[in-house]
N, C-alpha and C positions, 0 to 999 in steps of 0.2 A: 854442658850438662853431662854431669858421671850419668853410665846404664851400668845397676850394679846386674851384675848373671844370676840367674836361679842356681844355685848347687844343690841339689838335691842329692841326698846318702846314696851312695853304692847299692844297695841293698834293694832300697824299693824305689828306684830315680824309672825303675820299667813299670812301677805299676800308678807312678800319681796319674792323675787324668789334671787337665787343664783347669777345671775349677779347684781343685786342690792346691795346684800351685800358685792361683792368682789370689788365694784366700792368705795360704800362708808367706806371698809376698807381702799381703796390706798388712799381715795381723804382727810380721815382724817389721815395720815403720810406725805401728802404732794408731794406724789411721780405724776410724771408723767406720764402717759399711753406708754409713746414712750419709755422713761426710764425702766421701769420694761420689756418691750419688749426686750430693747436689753439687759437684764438683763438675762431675760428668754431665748434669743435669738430663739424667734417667733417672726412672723411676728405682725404687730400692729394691724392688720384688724382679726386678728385668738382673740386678746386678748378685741377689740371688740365687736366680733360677742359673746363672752363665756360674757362680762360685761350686754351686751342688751339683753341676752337669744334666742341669735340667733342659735339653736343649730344644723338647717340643713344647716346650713355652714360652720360645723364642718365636720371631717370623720365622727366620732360614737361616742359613750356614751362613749368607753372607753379612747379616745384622751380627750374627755371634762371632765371626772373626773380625769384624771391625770393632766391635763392645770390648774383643780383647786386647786387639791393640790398643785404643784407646786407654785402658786401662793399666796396660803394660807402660805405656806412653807417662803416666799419669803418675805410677808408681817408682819411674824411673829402671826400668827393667828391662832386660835383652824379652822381646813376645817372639823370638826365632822358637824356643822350644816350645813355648804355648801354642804357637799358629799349626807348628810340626805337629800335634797331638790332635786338633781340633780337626774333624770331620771336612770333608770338601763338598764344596758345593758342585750338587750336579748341574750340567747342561742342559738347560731348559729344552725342550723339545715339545713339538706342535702335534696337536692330535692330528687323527687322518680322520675327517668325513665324509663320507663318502659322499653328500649331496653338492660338496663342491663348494666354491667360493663365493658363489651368488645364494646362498643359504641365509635367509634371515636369523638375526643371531635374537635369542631366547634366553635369558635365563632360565635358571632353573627354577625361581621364585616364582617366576612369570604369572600373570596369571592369562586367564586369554583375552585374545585381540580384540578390542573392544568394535561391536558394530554398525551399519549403517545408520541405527537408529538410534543406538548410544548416544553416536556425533550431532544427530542432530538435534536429541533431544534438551542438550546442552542450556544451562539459562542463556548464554552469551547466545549462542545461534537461534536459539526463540526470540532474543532481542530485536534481533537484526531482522530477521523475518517479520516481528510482528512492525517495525519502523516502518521498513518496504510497502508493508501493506496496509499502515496508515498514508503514506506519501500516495499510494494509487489513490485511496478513496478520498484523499483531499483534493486532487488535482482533476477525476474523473466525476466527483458530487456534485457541483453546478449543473454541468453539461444533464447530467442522469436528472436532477429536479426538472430543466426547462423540458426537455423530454417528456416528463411525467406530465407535468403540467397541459403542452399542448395534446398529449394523449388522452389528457382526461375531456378537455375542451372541445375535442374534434368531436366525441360521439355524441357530445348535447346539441352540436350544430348539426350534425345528419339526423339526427332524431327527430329535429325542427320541423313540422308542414312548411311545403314552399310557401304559401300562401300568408303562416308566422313570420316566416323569416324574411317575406316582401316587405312586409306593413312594420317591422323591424329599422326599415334601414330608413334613411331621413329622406321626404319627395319634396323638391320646389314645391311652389303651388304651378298650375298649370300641366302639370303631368297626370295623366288620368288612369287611376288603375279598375280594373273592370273585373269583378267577382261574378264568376258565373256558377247559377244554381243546378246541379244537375237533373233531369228529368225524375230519377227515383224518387231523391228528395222531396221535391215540387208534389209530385202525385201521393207521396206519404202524407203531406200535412193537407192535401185536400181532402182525402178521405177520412182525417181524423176530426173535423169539425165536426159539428154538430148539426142532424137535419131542419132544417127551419121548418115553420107550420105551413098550414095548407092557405092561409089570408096571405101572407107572406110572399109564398113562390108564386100567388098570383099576381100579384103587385109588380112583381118582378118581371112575369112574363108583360103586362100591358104595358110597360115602361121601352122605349126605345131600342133599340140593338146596340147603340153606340152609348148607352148610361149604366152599365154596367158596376157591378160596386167593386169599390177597391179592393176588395178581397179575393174576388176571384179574379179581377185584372192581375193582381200579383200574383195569385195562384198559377197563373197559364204558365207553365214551362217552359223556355224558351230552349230551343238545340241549337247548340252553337260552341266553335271550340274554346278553352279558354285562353283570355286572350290578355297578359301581363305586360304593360309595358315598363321598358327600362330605364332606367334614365341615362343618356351618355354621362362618360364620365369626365368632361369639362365641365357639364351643369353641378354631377355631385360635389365635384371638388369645391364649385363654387359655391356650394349652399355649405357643406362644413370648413367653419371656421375656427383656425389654432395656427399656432406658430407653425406646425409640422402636418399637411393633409396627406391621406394615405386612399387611394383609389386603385383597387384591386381590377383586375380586367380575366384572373381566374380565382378558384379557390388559396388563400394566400393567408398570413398570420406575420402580426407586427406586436413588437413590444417596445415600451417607450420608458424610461427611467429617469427620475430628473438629480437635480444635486444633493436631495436630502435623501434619497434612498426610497423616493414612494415610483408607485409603478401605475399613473395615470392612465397608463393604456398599454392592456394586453388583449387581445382577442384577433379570432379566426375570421378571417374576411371570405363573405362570398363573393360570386364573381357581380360587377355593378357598384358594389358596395363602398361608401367615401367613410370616412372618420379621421378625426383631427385630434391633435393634443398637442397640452399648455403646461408647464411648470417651469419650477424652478430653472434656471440656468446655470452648468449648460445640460442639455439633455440627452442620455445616452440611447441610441437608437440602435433595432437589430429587424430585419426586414426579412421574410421569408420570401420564394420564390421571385428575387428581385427582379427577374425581368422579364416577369409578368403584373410588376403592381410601379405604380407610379408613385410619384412623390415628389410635393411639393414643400420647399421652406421660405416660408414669407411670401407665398403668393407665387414663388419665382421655381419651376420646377429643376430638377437635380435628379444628374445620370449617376445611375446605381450601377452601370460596370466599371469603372476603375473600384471602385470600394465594393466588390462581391467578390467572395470565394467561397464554391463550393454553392453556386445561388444561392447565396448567404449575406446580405450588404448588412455590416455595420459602421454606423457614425457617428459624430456629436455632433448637436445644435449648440451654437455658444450666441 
């Protein structure tokens, strides 16, 4: 490949500037501007700005002496005198700051650092939070309803008179419970009869000491403490009848679940107290203070510590 030289006249070879001569090297081969642009494939307005010495519409010195070589290259021409003309590129050099090199870097544009609540006001981080806090309330909502439930149950059972909550629970026959009237009582409904007439109280007086009428033999008040008997709890068990007997010996709460999802038996047991339950098979069982309540399945009783935790026995009847 010929490099033809630029010869530029005597005259003014000191005053072309570099896009002068690379103008009047294209324009004497004939070439086009557009032409050698897409030759060069730069834009036409880049090759231009470098012909008319427009050089801050270039990036920098060092894009503009390679555009010119390139072009020199292109045009088949010595670029020694065009590179010789064309401005140098200075040495880049680093500011000084003074805060040092652990300075977080800023643009200028920057706007400011976004805040704590910026971040978490985020959709994605609401997500994620609000997921969390459906996973707690799925996993801690059983436990909080049975809670709620024996919470609500316990104060209808202290609320109970002993005396309801005796006559409540199921007695053999042969077990005797004894209601005693207190003297207040007694002497309230004596005095609120009516006085009988004066044929009457006599009749009354000539009759016997021992023929008294039933009214005021029931009237007499009797002092005496009150006196409840219990039934042990091998007779309650064996008066209630189910697959699963439950015999409390303190205050105690059992729930009984079977395979269709019904709840046959839930309630607070007092101390004394038997109850049984039947369904479906098999039946999920949960026993409160197991070892104070007994329990029997099919007649045949069943130790509630290996299956307690936390005095807590759960099991299935199958």
């Amino acid at each position: 490949m010929e490099t033809t030289a630029l010869a530029p006249e005597p005259d003014d070879a000191q005053v072309l500037t570099p896009g002068t001569m690379l103008r009047r090297a294209r324009e004497a081969q004939g070439l086009h501007i557009a032409a050698l642009a897409v030759s060069l494939k730069v834009p036409v307005k880049k090759l231009e700005a470098l012909e008319g010495d427009r050089y801050d519409q270039l990036p920098d010195a060092v894009f503009v002496r390679a555009l010119a070589s390139s072009v020199c290259r292109t045009l088949r021409v010595d670029p020694a005198p065009v590179l010789a003309r064309l401005p140098r590129n200075a040495g880049p050099r680093l500011a000084h700051n003074a805060s040092g090199i652990n300075a977080p870097f800023r643009a200028p544009g920057d706007g400011p650092s976004p805040s704590l609540w910026d971040q978490i006001s985020r959709p994605a981080v609401l997500a994620v939070f609000g997921l969390l806090i459906a996973a707690v309330v799925l996993v801690f909502l059983p436990d909080i309803q049975r809670f709620g439930n024996f919470s609500a149950a316990a104060p209808d059972a202290a609320a109970m008179p002993p005396a309801v909550a005796a006559s409540d629970a199921v007695m053999p026959p042969g077990v005797l419970v004894e209601s005693v009237v207190p003297a207040e009582v007694a002497s309230a409904a004596l005095n609120s009869r009516p006085v009988t007439s004066a044929p009457a109280a006599a009749t009354a007086t000539q009759a016997p000491a021992m023929s008294l009428s039933p009214s005021v033999a029931l009237s007499t008040p009797t002092v005496s403490s009150p006196t409840l008997v219990i039934t042990p709890p091998a007779v309650a068990a064996a008066a209630a009848s189910g697959i699963v007997v439950f015999t409390a010996r303190v205050q105690s709460w059992v729930e009984v679940t079977d395979a269709r999802g019904a709840v046959p038996l839930r309630k607070i047991l007092v101390p004394g107290e038997a109850v049984a339950a039947s369904g479906a098979l098999p039946l999920s069982v949960i026993v409160g203070k197991a070892d104070s309540t007994q329990v029997q399945v099919r007649g045949r009783p069943l130790d509630l510590a290996p299956l307690s935790r936390d005095n807590v026995a759960r099991f299935e009847v199958k």
